[in-house]
C-alpha positions in Angstrom: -1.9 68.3 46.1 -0.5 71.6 46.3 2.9 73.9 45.5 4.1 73.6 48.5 7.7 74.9 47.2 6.7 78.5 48.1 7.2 77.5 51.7 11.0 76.6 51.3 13.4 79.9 51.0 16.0 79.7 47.7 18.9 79.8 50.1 17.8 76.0 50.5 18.2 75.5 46.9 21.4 73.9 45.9 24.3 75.6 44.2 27.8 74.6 42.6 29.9 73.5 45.3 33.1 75.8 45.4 36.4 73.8 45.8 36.9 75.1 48.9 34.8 75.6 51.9 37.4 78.5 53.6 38.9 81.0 51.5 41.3 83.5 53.5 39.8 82.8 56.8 36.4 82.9 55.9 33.5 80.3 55.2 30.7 79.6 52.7 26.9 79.2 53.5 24.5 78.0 52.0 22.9 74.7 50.6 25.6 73.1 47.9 25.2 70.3 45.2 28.1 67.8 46.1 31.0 67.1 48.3 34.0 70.0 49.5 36.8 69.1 47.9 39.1 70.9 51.0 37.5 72.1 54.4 40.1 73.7 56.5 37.6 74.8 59.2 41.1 74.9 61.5 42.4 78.3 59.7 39.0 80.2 59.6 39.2 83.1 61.9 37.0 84.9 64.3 35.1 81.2 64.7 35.4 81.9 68.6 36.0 84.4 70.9 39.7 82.3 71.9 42.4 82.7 69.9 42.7 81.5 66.3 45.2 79.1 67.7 42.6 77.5 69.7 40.0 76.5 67.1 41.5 73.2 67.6 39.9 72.2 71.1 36.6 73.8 70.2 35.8 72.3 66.7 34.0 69.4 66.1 34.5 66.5 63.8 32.9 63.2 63.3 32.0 60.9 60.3 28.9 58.4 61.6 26.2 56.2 60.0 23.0 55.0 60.8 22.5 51.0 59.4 19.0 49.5 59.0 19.4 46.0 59.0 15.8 43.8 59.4 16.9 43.3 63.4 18.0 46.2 64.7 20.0 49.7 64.0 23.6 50.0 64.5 25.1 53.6 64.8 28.9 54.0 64.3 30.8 56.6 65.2 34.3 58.0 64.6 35.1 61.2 66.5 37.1 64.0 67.3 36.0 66.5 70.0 39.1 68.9 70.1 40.0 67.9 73.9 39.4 64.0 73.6 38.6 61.9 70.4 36.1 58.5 70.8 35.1 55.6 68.8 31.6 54.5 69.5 29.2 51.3 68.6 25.4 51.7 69.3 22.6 48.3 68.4 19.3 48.6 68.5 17.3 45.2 68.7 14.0 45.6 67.3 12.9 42.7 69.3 13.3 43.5 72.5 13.8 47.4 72.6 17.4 47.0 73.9 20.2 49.1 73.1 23.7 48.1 73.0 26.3 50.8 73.5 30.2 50.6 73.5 31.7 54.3 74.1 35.5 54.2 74.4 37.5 57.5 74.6 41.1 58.4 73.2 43.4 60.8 72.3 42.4 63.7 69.9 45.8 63.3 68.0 44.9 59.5 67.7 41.6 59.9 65.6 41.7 60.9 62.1 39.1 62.3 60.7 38.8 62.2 56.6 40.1 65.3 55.3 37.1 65.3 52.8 34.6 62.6 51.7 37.0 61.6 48.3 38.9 59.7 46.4 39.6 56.8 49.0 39.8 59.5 52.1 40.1 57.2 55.9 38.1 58.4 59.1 39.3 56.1 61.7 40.2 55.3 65.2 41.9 52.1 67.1 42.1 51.6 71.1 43.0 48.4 72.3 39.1 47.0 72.1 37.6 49.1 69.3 38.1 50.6 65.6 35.9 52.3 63.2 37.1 52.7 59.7 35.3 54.6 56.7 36.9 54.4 53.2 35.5 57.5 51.2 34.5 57.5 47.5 31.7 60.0 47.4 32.8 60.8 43.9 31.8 57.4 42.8 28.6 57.2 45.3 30.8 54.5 47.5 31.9 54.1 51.0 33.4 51.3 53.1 32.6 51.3 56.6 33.7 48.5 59.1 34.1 48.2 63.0 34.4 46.2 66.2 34.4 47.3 69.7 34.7 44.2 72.6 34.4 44.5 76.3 32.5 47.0 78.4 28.7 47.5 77.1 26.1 49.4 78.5 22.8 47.8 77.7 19.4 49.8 78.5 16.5 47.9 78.1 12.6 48.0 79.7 11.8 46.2 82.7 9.7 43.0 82.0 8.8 42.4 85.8 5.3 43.5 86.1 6.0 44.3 90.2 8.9 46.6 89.3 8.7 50.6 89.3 8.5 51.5 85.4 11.9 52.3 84.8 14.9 51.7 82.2 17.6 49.2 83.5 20.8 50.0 83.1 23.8 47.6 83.4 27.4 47.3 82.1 28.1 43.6 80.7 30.8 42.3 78.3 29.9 42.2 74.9 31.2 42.6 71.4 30.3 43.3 68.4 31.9 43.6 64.5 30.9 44.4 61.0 31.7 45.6 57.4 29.5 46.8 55.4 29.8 48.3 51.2 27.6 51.4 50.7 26.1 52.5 47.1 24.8 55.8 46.7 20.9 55.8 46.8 19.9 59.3 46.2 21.4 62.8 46.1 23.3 64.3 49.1 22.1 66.8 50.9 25.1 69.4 52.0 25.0 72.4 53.9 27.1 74.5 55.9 24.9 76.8 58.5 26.1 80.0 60.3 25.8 79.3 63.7 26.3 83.0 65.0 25.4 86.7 63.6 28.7 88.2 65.0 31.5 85.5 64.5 32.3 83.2 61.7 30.8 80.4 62.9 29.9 77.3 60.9 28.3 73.8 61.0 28.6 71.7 57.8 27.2 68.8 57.7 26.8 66.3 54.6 24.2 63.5 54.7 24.3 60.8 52.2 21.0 57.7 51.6 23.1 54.4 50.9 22.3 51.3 49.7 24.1 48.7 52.3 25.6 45.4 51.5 27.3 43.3 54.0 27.3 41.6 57.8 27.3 42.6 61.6 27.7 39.9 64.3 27.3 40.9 67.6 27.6 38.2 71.0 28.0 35.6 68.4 24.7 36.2 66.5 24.7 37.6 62.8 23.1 39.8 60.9 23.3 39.7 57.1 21.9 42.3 54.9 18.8 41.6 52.4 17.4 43.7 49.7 16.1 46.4 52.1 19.3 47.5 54.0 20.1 50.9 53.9 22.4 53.5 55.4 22.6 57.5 56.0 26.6 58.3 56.4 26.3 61.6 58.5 30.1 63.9 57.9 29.7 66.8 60.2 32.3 69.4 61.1 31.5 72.7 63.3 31.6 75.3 65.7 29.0 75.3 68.4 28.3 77.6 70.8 29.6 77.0 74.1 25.8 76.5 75.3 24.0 74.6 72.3 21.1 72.2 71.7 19.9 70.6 68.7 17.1 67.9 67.7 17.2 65.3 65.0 15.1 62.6 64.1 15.6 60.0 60.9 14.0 57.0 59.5 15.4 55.3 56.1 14.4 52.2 54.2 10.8 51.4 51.8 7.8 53.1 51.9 4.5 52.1 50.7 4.0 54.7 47.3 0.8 54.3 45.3 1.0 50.7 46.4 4.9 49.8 45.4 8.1 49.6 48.0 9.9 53.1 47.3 12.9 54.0 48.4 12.6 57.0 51.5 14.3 58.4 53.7 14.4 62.0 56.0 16.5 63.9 58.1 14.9 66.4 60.7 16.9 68.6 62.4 16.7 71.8 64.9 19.6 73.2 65.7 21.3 76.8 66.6 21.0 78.2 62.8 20.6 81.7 62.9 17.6 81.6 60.5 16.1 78.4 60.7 14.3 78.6 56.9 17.3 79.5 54.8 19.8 77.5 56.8 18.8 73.9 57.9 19.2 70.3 57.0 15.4 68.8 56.6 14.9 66.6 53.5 13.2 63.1 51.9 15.7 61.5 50.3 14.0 59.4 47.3 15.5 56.7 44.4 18.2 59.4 42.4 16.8 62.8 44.1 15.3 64.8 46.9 12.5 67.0 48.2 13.6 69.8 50.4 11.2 70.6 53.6 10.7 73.5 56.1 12.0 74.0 59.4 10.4 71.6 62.2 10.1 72.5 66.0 10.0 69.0 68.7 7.7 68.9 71.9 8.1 65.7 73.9 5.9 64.0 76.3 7.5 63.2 78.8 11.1 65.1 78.4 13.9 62.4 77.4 15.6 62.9 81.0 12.0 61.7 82.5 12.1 58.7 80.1 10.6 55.3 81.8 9.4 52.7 78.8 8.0 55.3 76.4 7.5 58.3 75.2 6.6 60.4 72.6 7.7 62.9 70.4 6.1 65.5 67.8 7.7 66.8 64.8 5.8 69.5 63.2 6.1 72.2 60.7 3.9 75.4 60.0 2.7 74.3 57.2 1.2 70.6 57.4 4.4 69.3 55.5 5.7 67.3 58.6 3.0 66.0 61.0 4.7 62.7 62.4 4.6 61.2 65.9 8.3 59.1 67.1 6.9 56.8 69.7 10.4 56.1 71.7 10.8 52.4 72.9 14.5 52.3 73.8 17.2 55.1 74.4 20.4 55.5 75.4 22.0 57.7 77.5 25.3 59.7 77.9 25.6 62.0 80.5 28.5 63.9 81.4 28.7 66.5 84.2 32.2 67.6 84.7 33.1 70.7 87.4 30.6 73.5 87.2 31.3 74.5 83.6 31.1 71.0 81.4 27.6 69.6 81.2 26.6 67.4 78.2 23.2 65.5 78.0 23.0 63.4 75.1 20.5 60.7 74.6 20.0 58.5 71.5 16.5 57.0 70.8 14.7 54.3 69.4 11.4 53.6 68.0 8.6 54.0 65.3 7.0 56.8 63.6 3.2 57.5 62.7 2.5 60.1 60.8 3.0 61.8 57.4 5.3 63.7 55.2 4.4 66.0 52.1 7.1 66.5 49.1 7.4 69.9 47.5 4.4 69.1 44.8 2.3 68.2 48.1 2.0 64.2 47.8 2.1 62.7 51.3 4.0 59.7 52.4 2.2 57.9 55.4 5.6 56.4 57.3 3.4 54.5 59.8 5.7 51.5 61.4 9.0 52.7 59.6 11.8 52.7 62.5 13.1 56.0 63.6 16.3 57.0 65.7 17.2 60.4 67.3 19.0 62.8 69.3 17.9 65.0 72.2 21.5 66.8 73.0 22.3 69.9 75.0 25.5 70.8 75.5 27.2 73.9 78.0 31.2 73.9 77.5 
């Protein structure tokens, strides 16, 4: 064992949340111990270098959540990019390594994002073959989240033929897919809001919540029903990012193996464009009713996600031996977008299992060998 708490910086330590996230223009940093009660991220100035009357087409919003169920992962997603808004469904089957996706674009002024995450707030969006719906009651530890999304699918999967050139398959097919699930406050949030730039006001909240998750999914007919293990992380994220950005994220959730009992655990790993990546970031173990915070994390990837065949692999280290894991990547999706000579987004969602370890603050290690992981690998130049 060891005090490893010397290697996280106090900015990471929480502090009373202020009611409001902008005051006259300007916005809070720093590492807070519950949920905004407004963020009006549209009236902060100096955010860009457009107009004030512009922040509208360059901030992001979105309210998603990651589902473990026994079979597979399901990634929902309610969005609003400023130009376009989007509802999106993503499964993972365990089974076979494939991954489901249903990505259907809509009108900014059609998707609502919640104005905070209380007292019954709605995130949602409708098209004519998709919703996503999320009923907010962080106050109370609660959300409602529920979905469908029918027709066009883009399923990625490994090729079984042993003759074939290892490569993904790729093929568009129709499918659907539905659920509802109740989510119950595991742990305690995490909630930051990051300074993205040293010159401009510039931030990226994001609030990340451990759920326990009770209710169905069916997709092509077959259903999934949760057990005693199904868990959640609701992910509300609002920002500015810099017109060229990148970030990496990695999470697993669920039970670990803890001095020989089924423990509650989850993580969240990110890299991102903070200006100081060890008083600003996001990486944490969520545990049963509170949290350990960890250090900044750099990824290396073997081979890069673009070159991706059947597998890969990814290492997620810090400097000081409190993250030492390994995601071995058996399914991904991708979502490329190359638009003109000026709009380039690479984004690719992955699927697999980790090996490796994680420390706490005291120094006790948590061997996460065969939990499932997802991620991100997403560059963006707009």
């Amino acid at each position: 064992m060891g005090d490893y708490k010397k290697f996280i910086a106090d900015e990471r330590r929480s502090v009373p949340t202020p009611k409001d996230m902008v005051t006259d223009g300007v916005s809070v940093f720093g590492t807070f111990d519950k949920e905004f009660e407004t963020m009006d991220l549209m009236s902060i100035k100096n955010a860009t270098a457009l107009p004030k009357f512009c922040n509208k087409i360059k901030l992001t919003l979105w309210e998603a959540t990651e589902v473990h169920l026994k079979e597979g992962v399901l990634l929902a997603v309610v969005c609003d990019m400023g130009i376009f808004g989007k509802t999106m469904n993503v499964f993972y089957d365990k089974q076979d390594h494939k991954v489901y996706c249903w990505d259907t674009n809509l009108k900014s002024k059609d998707t609502k994002i919640a104005p905070n995450l209380i007292n019954g707030a709605i995130a949602e969006a409708h098209t004519d073959v998709s919703f996503v719906k999320y009923i907010n009651n962080f106050q109370d530890g609660k959300c409602d989240l529920s979905g469908k999304h029918t027709g066009k699918c883009l399923i990625t999967a490994p090729r079984t033929d042993k003759t074939a050139v290892k490569a993904m398959k790729e093929n568009y097919s129709e499918a659907s897919i539905e659920y509802h699930f109740e989510l119950t406050r595991i742990s305690k949030p995490c909630v930051v809001s990051i300074p993205f730039s040293e010159k401009r006001n510039r931030p990226l909240y994001s609030q990340k919540d451990f759920f326990k998750a009770e209710g169905k999914l069916v997709i092509n007919g077959r259903v999934l029903t949760s057990d005693d293990e199904t868990v959640a992380i609701v992910d509300d994220h609002r920002g500015y990012y810099p017109r060229r950005a990148h970030y990496d994220w990695v999470t697993t959730m669920g039970k670990c193996e803890v001095d020989g009992k089924k423990e509650w655990l989850a993580f969240n790993l990110t890299r991102n464009q903070s200006i100081n990546q060890d008083k600003y970031n996001e990486n944490i173990i969520f545990f049963k009713d509170k949290t350990s915070l960890l250090p900044p994390v750099t990824f290396t990837r073997t081979p890069e996600t673009k070159d991706f065949k059947n597998y890969a692999e990814w290492i997620v280290k810090d400097e000081h031996d409190m993250v030492n894991l390994k995601f071995k990547v058996y399914g991904l999706n991708p979502m490329i977008l190359h638009a003109l000579c000026f709009v380039r987004i690479d984004y690719y969602i992955t699927f697999g299992e980790l090996e490796g370890y994680i420390r706490d603050e005291s120094g006790k290690k948590y061997v996460l060998d065969g939990m499932l992981g997802m991620g991100e690998d997403k560059t963006l130049l707009l």
